[in-house]
Structure formats: structure tokens, C-alpha cells
LUMTI-621522 format. One record per residue: residue number from 1; x, y, z of N, C-alpha, C, O in turn. Coordinates in steps of 0.1 Angstrom, whole numbers, plus 2048, in hexadecimal, padded with zeros to 3 digits. Layout:
+-----+------+------+------+-------+-------+-------+------+------+------+------+------+------+
: seq : n_c1 : n_c2 : n_c3 : ca_c1 : ca_c2 : ca_c3 : c_c1 : c_c2 : c_c3 : o_c1 : o_c2 : o_c3 :
+-----+------+------+------+-------+-------+-------+------+------+------+------+------+------+
: NUM :    X :    Y :    Z :     X :     Y :     Z :    X :    Y :    Z :    X :    Y :    Z :
...
+-----+------+------+------+-------+-------+-------+------+------+------+------+------+------+
END
This chain:
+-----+------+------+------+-------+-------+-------+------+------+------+------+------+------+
: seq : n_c1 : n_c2 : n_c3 : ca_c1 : ca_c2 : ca_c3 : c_c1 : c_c2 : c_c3 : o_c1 : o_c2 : o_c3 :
+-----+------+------+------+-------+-------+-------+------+------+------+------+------+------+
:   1 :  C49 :  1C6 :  430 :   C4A :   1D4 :   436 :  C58 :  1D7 :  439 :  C60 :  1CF :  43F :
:   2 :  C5B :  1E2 :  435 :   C6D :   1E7 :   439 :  C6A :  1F2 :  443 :  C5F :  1F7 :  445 :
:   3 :  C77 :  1F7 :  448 :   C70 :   1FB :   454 :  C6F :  20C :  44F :  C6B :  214 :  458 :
:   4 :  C71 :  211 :  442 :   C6C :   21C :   43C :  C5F :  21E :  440 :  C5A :  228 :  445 :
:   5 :  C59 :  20F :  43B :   C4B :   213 :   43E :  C45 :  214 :  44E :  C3A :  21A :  452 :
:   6 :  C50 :  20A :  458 :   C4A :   209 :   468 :  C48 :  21B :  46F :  C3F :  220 :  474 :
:   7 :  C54 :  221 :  46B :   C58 :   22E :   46E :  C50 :  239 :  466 :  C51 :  23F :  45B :
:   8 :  C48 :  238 :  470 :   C3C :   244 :   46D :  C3D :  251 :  476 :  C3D :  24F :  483 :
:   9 :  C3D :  25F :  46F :   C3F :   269 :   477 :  C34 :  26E :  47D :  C37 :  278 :  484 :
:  10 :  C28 :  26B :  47C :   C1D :   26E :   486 :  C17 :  265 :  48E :  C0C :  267 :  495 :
:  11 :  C23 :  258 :  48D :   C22 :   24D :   499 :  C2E :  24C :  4A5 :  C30 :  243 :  4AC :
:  12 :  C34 :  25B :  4A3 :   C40 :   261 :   4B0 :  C3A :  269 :  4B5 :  C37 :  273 :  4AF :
:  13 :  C35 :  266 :  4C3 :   C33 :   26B :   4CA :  C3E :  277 :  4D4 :  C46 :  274 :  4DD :
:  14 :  C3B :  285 :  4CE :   C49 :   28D :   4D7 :  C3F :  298 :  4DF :  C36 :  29D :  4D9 :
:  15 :  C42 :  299 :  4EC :   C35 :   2A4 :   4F4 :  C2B :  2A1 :  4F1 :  C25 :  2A6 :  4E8 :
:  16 :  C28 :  296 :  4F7 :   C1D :   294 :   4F5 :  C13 :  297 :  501 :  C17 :  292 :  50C :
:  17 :  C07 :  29E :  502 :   C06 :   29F :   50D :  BF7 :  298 :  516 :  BEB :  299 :  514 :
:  18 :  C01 :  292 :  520 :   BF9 :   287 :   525 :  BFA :  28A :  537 :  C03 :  291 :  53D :
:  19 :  BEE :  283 :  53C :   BEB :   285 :   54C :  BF4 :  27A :  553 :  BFB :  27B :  55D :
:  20 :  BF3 :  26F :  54B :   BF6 :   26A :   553 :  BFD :  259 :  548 :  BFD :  25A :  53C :
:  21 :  C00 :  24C :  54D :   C07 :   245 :   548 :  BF7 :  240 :  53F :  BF7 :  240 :  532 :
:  22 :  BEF :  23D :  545 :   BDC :   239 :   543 :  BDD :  243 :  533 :  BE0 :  241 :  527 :
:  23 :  BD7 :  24E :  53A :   BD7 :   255 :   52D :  BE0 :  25A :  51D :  BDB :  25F :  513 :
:  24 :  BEE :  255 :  51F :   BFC :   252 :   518 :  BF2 :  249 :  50C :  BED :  24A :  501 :
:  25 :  BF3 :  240 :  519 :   BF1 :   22F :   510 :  BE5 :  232 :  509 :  BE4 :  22C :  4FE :
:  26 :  BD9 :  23B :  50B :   BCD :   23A :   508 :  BD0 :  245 :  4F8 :  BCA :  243 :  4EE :
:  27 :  BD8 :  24C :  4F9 :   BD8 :   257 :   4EE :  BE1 :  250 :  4E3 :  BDD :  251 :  4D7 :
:  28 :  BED :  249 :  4E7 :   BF3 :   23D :   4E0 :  BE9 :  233 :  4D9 :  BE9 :  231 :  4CC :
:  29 :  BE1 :  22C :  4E1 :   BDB :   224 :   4D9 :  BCC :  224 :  4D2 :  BC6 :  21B :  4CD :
:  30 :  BCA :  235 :  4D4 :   BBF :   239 :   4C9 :  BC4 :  239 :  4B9 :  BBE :  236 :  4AE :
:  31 :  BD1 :  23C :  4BB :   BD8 :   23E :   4B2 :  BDB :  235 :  4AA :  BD8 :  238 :  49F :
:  32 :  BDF :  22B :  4AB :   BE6 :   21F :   4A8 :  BDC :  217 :  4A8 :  BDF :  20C :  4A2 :
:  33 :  BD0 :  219 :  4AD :   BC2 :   212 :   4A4 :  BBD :  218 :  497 :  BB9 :  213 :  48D :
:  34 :  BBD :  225 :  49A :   BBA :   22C :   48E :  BBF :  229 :  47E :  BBA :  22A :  473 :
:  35 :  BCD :  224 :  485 :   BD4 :   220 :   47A :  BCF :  212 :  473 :  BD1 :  20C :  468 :
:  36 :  BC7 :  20E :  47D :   BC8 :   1FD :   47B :  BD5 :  1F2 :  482 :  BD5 :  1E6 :  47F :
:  37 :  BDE :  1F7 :  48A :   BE9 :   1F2 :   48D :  BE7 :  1E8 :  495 :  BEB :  1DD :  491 :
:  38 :  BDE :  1EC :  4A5 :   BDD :   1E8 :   4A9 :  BCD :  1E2 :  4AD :  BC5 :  1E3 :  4A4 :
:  39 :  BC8 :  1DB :  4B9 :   BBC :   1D2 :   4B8 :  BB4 :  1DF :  4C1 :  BBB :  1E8 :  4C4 :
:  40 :  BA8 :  1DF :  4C5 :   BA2 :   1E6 :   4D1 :  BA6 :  1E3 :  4DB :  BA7 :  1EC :  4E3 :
:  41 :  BAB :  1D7 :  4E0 :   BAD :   1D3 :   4EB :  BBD :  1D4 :  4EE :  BC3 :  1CE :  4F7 :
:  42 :  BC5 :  1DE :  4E5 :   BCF :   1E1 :   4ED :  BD2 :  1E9 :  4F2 :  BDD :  1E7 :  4F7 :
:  43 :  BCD :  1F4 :  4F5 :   BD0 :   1FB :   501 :  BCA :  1F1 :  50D :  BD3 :  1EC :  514 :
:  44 :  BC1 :  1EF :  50F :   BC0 :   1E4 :   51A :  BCC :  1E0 :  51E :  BD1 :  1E3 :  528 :
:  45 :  BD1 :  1D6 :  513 :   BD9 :   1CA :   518 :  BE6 :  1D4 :  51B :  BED :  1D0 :  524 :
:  46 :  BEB :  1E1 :  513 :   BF8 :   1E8 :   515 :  BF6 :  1EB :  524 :  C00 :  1E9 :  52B :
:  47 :  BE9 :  1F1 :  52C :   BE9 :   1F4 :   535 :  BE7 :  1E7 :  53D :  BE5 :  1EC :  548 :
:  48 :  BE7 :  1DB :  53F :   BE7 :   1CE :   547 :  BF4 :  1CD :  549 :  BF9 :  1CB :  554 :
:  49 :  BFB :  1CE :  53B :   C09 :   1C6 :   53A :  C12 :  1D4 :  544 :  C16 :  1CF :  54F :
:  50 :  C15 :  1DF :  542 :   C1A :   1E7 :   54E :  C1A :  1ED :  55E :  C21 :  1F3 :  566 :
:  51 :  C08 :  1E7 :  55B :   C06 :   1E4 :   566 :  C0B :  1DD :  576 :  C03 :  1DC :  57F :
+-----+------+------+------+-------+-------+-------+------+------+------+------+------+------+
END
């Protein structure tokens, strides 16, 4: 993978609009499952590890 392909323009998040850091992370990682990127269980762990 080169990073042509990491840099995805509907995976930049700009105004995005969110309540709160909870909700950020939760709209982030609908997304980025959707893609297959990431597991179910990371928003969980994104929200443990800033925690």
C-alpha cells in the first residue's frame, strides 16, 4: 500500500459535527468500520485508551 492509497478524501474529517469527544470517536469509527479498516471493538478501545 503507498500512501496514495492511505489518503482518502472522505476519511478527513473537517466540521464535523459532534457533542462531544464520545460522540467524535463514535462517528469516526462507524466510518472506518464501514470501510473494513478497523475491528468493532475500536471505538471501545479509542475511547479507553483517551480515557
Amino acid at each position: 500500500m503507498n500512501d496514495q492509497d492511505m489518503i482518502q478524501s472522505d476519511l478527513i474529517f473537517l466540521n464535523l459535527d459532534a457533542e462531544s469527544r464520545v460522540d467524535l470517536y463514535q462517528q469516526v469509527a462507524a466510518k472506518l468500520l464501514s470501510r473494513g479498516w478497523v475491528k468493532p471493538s475500536y471505538e471501545a478501545a479509542l475511547n479507553k485508551r483517551e480515557d
